[in-house]
PyMOL CGO cylinders between C-alpha atoms (Angstrom):
from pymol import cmd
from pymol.cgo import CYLINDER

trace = [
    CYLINDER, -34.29, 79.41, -39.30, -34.89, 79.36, -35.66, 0.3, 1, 1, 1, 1, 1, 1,
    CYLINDER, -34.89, 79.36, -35.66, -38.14, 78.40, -35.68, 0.3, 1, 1, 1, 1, 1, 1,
    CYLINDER, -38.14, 78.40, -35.68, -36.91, 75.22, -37.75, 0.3, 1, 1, 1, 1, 1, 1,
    CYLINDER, -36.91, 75.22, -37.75, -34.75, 74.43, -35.42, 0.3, 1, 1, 1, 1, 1, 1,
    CYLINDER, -34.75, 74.43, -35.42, -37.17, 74.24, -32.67, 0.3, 1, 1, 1, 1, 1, 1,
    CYLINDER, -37.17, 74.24, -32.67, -39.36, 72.72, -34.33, 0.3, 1, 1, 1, 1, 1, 1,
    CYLINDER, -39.36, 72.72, -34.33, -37.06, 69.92, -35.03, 0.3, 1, 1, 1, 1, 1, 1,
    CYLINDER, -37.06, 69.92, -35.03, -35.57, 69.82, -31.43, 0.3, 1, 1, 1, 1, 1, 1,
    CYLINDER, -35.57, 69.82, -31.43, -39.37, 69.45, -30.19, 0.3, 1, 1, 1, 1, 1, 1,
    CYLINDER, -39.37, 69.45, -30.19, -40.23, 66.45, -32.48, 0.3, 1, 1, 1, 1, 1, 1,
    CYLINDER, -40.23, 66.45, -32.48, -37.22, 64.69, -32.22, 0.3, 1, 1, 1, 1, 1, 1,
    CYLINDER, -37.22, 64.69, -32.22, -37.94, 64.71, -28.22, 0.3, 1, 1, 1, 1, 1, 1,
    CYLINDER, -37.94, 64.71, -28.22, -41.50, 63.98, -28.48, 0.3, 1, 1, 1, 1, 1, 1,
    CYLINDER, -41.50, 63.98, -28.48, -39.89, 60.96, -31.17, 0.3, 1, 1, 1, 1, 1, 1,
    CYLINDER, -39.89, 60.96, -31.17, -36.99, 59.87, -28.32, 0.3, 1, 1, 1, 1, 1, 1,
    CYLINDER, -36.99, 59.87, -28.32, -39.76, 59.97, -25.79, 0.3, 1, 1, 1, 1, 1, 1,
    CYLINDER, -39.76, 59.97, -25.79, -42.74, 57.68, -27.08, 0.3, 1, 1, 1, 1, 1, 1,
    CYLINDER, -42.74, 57.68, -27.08, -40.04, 55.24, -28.19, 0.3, 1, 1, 1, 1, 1, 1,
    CYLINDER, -40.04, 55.24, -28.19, -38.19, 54.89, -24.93, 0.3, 1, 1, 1, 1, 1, 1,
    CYLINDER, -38.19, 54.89, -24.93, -41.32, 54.72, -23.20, 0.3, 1, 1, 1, 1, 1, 1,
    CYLINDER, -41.32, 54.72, -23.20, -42.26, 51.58, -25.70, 0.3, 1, 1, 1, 1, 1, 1,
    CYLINDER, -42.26, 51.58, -25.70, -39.19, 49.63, -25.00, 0.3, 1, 1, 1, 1, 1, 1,
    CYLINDER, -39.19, 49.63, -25.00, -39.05, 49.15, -21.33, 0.3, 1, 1, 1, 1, 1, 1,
    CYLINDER, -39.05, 49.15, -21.33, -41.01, 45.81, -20.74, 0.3, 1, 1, 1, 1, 1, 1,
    CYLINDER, -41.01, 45.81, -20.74, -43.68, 45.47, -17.58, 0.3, 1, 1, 1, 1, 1, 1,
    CYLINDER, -43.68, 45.47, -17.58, -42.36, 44.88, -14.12, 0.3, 1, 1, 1, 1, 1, 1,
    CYLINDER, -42.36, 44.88, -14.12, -42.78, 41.03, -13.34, 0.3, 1, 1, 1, 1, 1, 1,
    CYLINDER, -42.78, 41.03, -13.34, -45.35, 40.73, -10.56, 0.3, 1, 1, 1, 1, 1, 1,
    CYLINDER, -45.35, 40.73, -10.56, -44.39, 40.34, -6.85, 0.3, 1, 1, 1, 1, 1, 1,
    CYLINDER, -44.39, 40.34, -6.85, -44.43, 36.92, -5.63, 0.3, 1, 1, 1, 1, 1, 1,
    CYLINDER, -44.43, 36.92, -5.63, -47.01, 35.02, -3.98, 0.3, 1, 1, 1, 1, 1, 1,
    CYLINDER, -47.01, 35.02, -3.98, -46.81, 35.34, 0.11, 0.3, 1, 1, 1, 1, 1, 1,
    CYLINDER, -46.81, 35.34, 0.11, -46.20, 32.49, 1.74, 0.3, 1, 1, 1, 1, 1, 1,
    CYLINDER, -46.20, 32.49, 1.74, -48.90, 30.14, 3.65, 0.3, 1, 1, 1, 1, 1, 1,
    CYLINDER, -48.90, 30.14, 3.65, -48.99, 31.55, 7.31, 0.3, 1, 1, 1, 1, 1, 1,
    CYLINDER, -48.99, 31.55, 7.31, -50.76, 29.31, 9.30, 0.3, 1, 1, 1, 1, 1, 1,
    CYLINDER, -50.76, 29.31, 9.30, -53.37, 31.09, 11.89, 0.3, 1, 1, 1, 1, 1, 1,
    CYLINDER, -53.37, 31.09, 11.89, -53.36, 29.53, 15.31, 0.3, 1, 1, 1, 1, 1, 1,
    CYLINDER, -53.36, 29.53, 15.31, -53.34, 29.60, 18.67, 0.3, 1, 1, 1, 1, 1, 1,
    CYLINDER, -53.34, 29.60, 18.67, -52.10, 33.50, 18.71, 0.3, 1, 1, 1, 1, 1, 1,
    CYLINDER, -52.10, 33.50, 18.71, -55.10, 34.87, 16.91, 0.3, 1, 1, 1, 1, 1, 1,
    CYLINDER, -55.10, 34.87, 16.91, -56.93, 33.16, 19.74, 0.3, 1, 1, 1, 1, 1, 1,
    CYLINDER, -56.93, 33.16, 19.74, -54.78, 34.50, 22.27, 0.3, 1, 1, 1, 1, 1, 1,
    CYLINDER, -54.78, 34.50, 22.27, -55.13, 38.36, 20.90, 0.3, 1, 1, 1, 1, 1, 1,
    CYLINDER, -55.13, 38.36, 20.90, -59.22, 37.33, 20.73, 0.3, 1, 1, 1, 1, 1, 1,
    CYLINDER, -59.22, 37.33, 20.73, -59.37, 36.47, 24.52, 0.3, 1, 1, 1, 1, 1, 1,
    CYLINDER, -59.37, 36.47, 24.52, -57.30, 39.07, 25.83, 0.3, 1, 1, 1, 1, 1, 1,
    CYLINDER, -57.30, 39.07, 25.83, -59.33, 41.60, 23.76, 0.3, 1, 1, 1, 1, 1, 1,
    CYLINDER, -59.33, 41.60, 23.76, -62.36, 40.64, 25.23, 0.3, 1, 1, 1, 1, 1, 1,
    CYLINDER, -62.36, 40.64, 25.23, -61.09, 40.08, 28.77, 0.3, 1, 1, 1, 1, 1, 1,
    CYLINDER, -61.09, 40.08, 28.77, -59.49, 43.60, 28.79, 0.3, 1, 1, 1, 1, 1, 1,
    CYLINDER, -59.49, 43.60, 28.79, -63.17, 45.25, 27.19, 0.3, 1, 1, 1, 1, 1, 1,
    CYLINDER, -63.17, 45.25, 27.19, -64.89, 43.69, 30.77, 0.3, 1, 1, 1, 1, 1, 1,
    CYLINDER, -64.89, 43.69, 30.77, -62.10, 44.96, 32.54, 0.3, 1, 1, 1, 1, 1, 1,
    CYLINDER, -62.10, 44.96, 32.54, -62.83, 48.68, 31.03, 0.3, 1, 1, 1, 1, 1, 1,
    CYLINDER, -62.83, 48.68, 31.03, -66.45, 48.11, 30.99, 0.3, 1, 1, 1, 1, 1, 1,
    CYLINDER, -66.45, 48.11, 30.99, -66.77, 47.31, 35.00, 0.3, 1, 1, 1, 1, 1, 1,
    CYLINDER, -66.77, 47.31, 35.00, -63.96, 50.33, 35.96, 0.3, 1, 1, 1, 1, 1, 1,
]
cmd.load_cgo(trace, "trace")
């Protein structure tokens, strides 16, 4: 009688489990970033990057 009711415990979570995991829908997808322009700072960082590799080179 035991083993019945293990057996019917087990299958009836195994049951609750595949359905619950069937119901829940996907996750919508994140949004699109926004449009960052790139200007004058990525210049900036490029000049001061290669300014302070001569200054490291010639010390």
């Amino acid at each position: 009688m035991k083993e019945k009711k293990y057996l019917a415990l087990i299958i009836m979570l195994a049951f609750t489990c595949v359905v619950s995991g069937q119901i829940v829908p996907p996750p919508a997808p994140p949004p699109p970033p926004p449009g960052l322009p790139i200007n004058g700072g990525l210049i900036f960082l490029i000049i001061s990057g290669i300014f302070y590799g001569v200054k490291k080179v010639r010390d």
